[in-house]
Structures are given as C-alpha cells and as structure tokens.
N, C-alpha and C positions, 0 to 999 in steps of 0.2 A: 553323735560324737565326731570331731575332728581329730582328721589324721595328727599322729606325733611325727612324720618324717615323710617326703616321698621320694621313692623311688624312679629316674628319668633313666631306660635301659632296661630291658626287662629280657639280655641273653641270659647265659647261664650263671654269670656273676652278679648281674643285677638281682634273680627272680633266686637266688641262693639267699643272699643276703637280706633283701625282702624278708624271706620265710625266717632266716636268723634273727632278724627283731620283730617280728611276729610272736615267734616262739618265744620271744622274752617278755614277753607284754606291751608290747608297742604295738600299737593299730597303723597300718602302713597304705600310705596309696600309690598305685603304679602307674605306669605311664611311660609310653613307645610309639614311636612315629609309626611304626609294624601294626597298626591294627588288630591285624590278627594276630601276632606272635600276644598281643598284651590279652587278648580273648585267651586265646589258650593258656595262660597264665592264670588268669584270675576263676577260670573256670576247669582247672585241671590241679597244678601240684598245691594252688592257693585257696581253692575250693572250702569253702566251709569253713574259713580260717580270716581275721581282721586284716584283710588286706580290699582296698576299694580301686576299681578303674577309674581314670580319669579318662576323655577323652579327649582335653582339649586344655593348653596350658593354661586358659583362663578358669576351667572346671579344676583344675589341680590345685589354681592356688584357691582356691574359695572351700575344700575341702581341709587346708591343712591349716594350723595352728600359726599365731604369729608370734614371732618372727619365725614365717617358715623356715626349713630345713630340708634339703632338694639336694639328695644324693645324685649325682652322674655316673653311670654305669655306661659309656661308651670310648670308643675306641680311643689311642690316643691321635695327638696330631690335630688337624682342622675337623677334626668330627665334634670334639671338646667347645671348638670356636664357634663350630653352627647350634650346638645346643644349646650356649650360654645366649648366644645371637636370638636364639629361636625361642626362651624363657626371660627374657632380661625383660623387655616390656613390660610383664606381667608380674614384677617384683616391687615390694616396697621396699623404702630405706631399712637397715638392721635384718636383710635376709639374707639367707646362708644356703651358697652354693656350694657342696663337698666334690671334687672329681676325684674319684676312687680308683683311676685308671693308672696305666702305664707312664704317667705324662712325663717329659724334657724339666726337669727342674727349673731351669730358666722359664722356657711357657706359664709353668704358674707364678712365679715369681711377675711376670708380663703382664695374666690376669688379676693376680690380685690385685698390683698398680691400678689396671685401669678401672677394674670395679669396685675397688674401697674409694677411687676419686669420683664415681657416682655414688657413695654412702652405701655399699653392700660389701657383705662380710666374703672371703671366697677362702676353702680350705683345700688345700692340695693333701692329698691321704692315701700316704701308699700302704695297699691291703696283699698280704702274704699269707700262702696257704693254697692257692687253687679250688677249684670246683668245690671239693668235703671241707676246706677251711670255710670258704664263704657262709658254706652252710652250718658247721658245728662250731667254729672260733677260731677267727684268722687273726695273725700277729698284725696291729693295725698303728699305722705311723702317721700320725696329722700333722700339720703344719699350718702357719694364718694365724689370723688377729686371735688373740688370746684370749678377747670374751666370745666369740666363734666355736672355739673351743670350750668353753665354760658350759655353751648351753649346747654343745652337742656331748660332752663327753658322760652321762647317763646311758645313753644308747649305746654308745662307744665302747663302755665299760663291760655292758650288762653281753653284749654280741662276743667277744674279744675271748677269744683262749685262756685258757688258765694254766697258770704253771703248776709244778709240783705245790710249791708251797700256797696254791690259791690266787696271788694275782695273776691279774687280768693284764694281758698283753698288750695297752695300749699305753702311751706317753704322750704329751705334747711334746714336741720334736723341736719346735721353735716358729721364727716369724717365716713370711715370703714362701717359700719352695722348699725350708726346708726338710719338710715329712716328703716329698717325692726326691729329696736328695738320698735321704738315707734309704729311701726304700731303692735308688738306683744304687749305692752301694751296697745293699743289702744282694742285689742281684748280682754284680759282679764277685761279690765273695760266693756266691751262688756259683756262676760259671768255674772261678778256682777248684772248689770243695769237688764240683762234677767230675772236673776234668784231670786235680789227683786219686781220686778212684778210680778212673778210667784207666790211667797209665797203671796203676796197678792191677788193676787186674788183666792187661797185656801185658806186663811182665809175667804175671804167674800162667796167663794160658801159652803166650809163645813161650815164655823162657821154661817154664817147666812141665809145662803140657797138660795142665788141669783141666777136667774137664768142668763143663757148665755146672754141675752136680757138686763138683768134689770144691769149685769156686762157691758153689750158695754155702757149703756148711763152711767154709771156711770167713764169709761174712758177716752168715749167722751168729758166728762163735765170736768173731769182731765185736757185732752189735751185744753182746753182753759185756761189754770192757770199757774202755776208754773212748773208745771209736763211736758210743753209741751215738745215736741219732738218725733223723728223718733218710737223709739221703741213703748211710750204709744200709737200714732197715730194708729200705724199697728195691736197690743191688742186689740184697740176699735172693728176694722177689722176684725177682725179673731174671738171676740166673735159674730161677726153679721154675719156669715155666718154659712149657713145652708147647709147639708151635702144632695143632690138632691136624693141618695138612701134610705135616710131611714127617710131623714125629718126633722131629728134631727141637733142640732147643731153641725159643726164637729169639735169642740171643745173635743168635749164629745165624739166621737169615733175615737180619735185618741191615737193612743197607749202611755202610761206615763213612755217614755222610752226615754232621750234624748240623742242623740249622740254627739260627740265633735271630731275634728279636729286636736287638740293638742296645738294650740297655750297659749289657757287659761294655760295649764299645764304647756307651759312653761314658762309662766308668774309666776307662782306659784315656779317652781325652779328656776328661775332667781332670786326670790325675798329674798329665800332661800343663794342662792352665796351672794348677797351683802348687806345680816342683814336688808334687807327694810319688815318691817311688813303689810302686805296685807291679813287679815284676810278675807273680804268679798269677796274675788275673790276668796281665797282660798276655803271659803265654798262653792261655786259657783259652780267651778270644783268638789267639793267632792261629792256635789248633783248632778251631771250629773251621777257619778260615782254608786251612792248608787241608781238611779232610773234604770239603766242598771242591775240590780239585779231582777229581777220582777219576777222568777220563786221564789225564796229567800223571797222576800216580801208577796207574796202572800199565801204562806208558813206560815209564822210569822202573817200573819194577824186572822190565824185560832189559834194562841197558846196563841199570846199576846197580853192581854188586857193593853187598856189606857180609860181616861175618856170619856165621852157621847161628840163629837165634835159638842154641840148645842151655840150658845149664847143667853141667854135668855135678858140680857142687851138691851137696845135704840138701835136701828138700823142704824139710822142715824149718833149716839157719835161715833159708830165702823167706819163708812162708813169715816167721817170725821176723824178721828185720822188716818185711814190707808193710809188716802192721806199724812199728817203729818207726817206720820212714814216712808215711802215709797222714799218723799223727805229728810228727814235728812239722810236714809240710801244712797242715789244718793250720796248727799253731803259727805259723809265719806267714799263711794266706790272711788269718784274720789280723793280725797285726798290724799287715801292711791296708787291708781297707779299712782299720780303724784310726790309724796315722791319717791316711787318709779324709777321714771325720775331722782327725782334728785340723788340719791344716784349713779344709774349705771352712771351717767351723768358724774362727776367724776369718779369712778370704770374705766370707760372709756375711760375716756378724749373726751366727745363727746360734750362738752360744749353746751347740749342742753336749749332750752329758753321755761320755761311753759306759756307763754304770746304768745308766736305764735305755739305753738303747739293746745292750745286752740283753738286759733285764726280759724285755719285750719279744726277743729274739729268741726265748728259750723254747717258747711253746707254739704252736698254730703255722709257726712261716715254714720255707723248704730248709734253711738252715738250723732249725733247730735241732739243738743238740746240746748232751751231756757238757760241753765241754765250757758252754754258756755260761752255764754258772760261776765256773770256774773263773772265766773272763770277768764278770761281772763283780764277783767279791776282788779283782784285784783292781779295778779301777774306784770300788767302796773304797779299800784300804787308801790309796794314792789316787784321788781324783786328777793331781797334774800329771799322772804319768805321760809319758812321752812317748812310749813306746812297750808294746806287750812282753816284747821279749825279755828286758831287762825287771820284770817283776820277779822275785825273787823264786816262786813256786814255780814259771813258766820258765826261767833260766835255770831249774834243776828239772825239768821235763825233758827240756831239751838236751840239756848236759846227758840223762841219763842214757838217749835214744842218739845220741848222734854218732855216735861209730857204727851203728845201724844203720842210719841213713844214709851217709856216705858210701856204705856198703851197697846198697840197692840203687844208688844210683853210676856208683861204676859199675856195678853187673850188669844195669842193664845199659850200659857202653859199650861195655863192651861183648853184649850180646846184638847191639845196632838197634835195641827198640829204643821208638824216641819217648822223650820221657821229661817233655820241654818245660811244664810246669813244675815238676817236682823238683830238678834242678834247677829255675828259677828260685825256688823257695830257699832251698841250700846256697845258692850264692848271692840270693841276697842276706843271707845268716852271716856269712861266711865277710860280708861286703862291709857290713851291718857292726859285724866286732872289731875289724881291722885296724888299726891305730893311723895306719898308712895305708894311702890307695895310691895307683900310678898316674893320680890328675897332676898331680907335678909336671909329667910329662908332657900330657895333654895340654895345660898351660902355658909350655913353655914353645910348641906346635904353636900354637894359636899366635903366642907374641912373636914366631919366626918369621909367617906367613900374612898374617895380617895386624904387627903391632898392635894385639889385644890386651897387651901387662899382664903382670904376674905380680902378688904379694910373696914375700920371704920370710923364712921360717925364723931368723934371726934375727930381725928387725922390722920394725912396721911400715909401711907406707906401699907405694904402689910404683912400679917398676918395669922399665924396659930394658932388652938388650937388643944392640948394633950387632943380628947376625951376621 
C-alpha cells in the first residue's frame, strides 16, 4: 500500500503529527536529513504503527500516492528554502507541498509564486497547539491553491481539534500566505492575551500581596467564568507548582525575562504596512522587549524611585475589578487583531471570513477560549462588521465592566506597576468612541512646519495656512 501523506521533519512537531494521522487512518511516511533522528522514530514512538521510512527523497516519492502530499516539519526561514530546494527535483506536476511551520507570510506568498509557475500546488498552514495539540488536534490554518486544499483537507479534517459542538478546527483561510497570516495574527493576539495576564497577576502579587497559592485559586475560580480558556487554565497551573529544589513556588524563581520568536513583532509591523491599530499586542511585544533589559532594570531600580506598590483598599473590590479589567482588555485585544484581518484581508485579496476564523480558534490553538464563541456568533450575525466592539453583546460587556477597568488601571498608577498593555486596551476603547481626537492639532503642526494641509470641518477641500 502507498503512503496517504508524507511527512519531511521528523522533530517533535513533525513525528506528533505523523502519529496524528496515523492514528486517524492514514498510512504515513517519514522522512529527515537526521538519519538517525528518522530511525528513532520509526522504531520507537512509531513502532508497530502505519508509518514507513524513506530514506531518500527519490524513495519517498515512489512510496506515496499521486498527487503527492509532502508535509514540511522544519524551521522557518531558509531551512523552508533548502527543503523545497532539496524535494523539488523529485516532484511532478499537481504535487503538494504543505509548510506547517512558523513561516513570514510574505515567504509563502514568494513560494507559492515561484512553485505554482513550475505547475506545483504549495500550502502555507499555520498549525496551533504545541507539542499535545500536534498530537491530539491542533487548530489548523491553510492557505494556497484551492484544489491543494480540496485534496488535502480529509486529513486535515479527520487530525484537527474539535470543538464543543464537534467541528473540526480547520478552514481554508484563502489564497497565497494567507493561512501563515492568520496564524501570525493568531500569535500576536497570543502575545496580548499573555501579557494582560501577566500585568494582572503583578497587580494582585505586588499591589496586594497574594501569594502563588492564594493567585492559583484565584485563577482557578476565573477559569469557571468568562475568563475561561487555554491560557488562564495553564496560569492557575503554573502558579500551583512548586519548585522541588528550594520549595518555593517556581513561579518566583524564574527569571522576569521573556523571550519571543518574532512573530508577535511581525504582527506589530504588519499592522504598521496596512494602518490597522493594534495597540495591545503592540505593548505586548514592547514588554517582552523592556523585561530583556534586566541588567538596565536592575540598575534603575537603585536610582528611581516610584510610589509604595501597596494597596491599602478592599481586597476583594481589587480581586473583582481585575477579573473585569482583564476581560474587557481580551475583548479589545481581539478586536484589534481581527480589524486587523480585516484590513490585510483586503490589502491582500485574501477574502478572509472572521466567523470561521473564530470558529477554528475555539479549540486545539494557545488562544482558545470560551469567549470564541461568542466572537464567532457576532460576526455570523453581521458578517461586515467593522469592528468587535460595536456588536451589540460586546458593547454591553464592556459597558457592564468598564468602571472596573478604569478602576484597575488607575490603581495600579498609581501604585507605579506598569500595566502597558491593559492600558493600551483602555485607550484604545476610550480612542475607538471618541467623536473627536486631537489630530486637528496634529494636522495643523504638520501644515506649520512642513505645509502638509489640512481638510476643514465646514467645508470640503484641502487647505493651507500662511503661518
């Protein structure tokens, strides 16, 4: 029997998802420049299981089904290039290369060009979930030629997460790069979501002095509510565990230094290219950036003083408003990366749909969460909507929690913790309602110093003045 798919990458995300459509019925073949990593594979966790070695890309296409179907399981960047480089000879026309990696949306956008003008199909597919997604059902985002998709989405389907109500996590996304675009916004709303948990829960241990303990039940009891989902679950988690060398929580001795990947960032320049304002993701990444300073910080913390970070207030008002504060800033983190969607959406011609993007996102990825759903049926109702927050359910969310949120975000001002994205979120809310901004101003700077004109509010046309 011929293989149904194979697998090119055989670390732990390729040899995951191997065993994932394995375990669905699909006979899989593998295949790694590593020799040995691909032995241990096929002789260890794939053992006894329809998965076959190739050892040589002309032995892998002769094993699999035509029009093959040749998963990429490596890095992203030029590792992408040498593996298409290093399979392309051995391809007929109508075969399908899937890169399931990290990749630059542009990049596959690059590749498909140049490999659909050799008559081969190429699907850029961002895969969400990590390590246990790969393996039990990761929320999965394709992108490429539309029969590419036809005859890979069986597999697709049958591997893919399932939601409450039973589907399966995967959409076609659209043409070119689009499945590696959403799944990079999918990452920077990632970054946001991370990094208003964070600010909260250093409000609750500085401002009011929770410990690791008295933070997990207080997430746990989140994660039954509105809050629920992947990220607050795994918070509860990680403040319940205890560090076996010193006893302590290892919360508290790990270093306050976060690293990043890149995609958040170029979430942030993307957003940059096509005028979509994403304040919260962008403080997101700036605080990744600003905690990577710790020799800097540490520094600063012996020169510059800020107030006493006590809260002397109700314990409870705080506890409760942070929960409030924490969900309207979700709510206008997602907002702005799905504005977002839509602006490249056009930019791109990628006609993508925030109704099954949602959809997709409720189950298997790192963002999923309860509140998905809720996204989802508002963009069913109003497919043109414009924006999240003016649906009518999400505008009385927020109506209901905002003197909350304002509340937890002057406390913790004026207790001096920084709190860059949640405030972001609030004023971009705040930006977002305003009938009037001060670009009048701004505009009229511009036309002082560098005759740039200005339109007027009482008659149309375009205008200068003789400062």
């Amino acid at each position: 029997m011929q293989c149904d798919i194979g697998v090119v990458g055989l670390g732990v995300m390729g040899s995951n998802l191997a065993l994932n459509m394995e375990r669905n019925g699909f006979r899989v073949a593998g295949y790694d420049l590593d020799a040995a990593k691909a032995r241990a594979f096929v002789t260890g966790a794939a053992a006894g299981k329809n998965v076959e070695l190739a050892q040589s890309p002309d032995a892998l296409m002769a094993i699999l089904q035509k029009p093959r179907r040749i998963l990429l399981m490596v890095p992203a960047g030029p590792p992408v290039d040498s593996a298409i480089a290093h399979l392309k000879g051995h391809l007929e026309p109508a075969d399908i290369l899937i890169d399931g990696g990290n990749s630059f949306f542009l990049d596959t956008e690059r590749r498909n060009t140049q490999l659909a003008a050799e008559g081969f199909n190429y699907v850029g597919t961002g895969v969400s979930g990590g390590e246990q997604g790969a393996l039990w059902g990761p929320s999965i985002m394709p992108g490429g030629q539309t029969e590419a998709w036809e005859a890979l989405a069986p597999i697709l389907r049958a591997i893919a997460a399932r939601a409450d109500d039973g589907a399966p996590c995967v959409e076609y996304m659209g043409p070119g790069g689009a499945g590696h675009f959403v799944k990079m916004v999918h990452n920077g709303i990632e970054y946001g979501d991370m990094q208003l948990i964070a600010e909260t829960y250093d409000l609750l241990s500085r401002g009011l002095g929770l410990s690791a303990k008295e933070l997990h039940d207080v997430f746990a009891e989140w994660n039954q509510g509105e809050l629920k989902s992947y990220l607050v679950e795994i918070t509860a988690a990680v403040l319940a565990k205890v560090d076996p060398e010193t006893g302590r929580p290892i919360v508290d001795v790990i270093l306050d230094e976060a690293q990043q990947k890149g995609t958040g960032k170029w979430t942030s320049q993307n957003a940059l290219d096509v005028g979509a304002a994403i304040p919260t993701i962008n403080a997101a990444v700036e605080s990744r950036i600003i905690s990577a300073l710790k020799p800097q910080r540490v520094a600063a913390s012996r020169v510059l003083r800020g107030p006493v970070a006590t809260y002397t207030g109700e314990r409870q008002h705080l506890i409760d408003a942070a929960r409030d504060g924490l969900y309207a800033s979700k709510i206008t983190s997602y907002a702005q990366g799905l504005g977002l969607l839509r602006m490249a959406s056009d930019e791109y011609k990628y006609d993508l749909k925030p109704a099954n993007i949602a959809k997709i996102w409720r189950a298997g990825c790192i963002i999923r969460a309860s509140l998905l759903g809720d996204i989802m049926a508002a963009f069913q109702r109003d497919p043109g909507l414009v924006n999240l927050l003016i649906d009518p359910a999400f505008t009385e969310a927020i109506e209901r929690r905002q003197a909350s949120w304002r509340f937890v975000v002057q406390t913790a001002v004026g207790l001096g913790i920084p709190v860059l994205a949640t405030s972001a979120s609030l004023a971009y809310f705040d930006a977002y309602r305003s009938e009037r901004l001060p670009a009048n101003l701004t505009q009229a700077q511009r036309d002082y110093f560098g005759a740039h004109t200005y339109r007027r509010v009482d008659k149309p046309g375009v205008f200068h003045t003789e400062w």
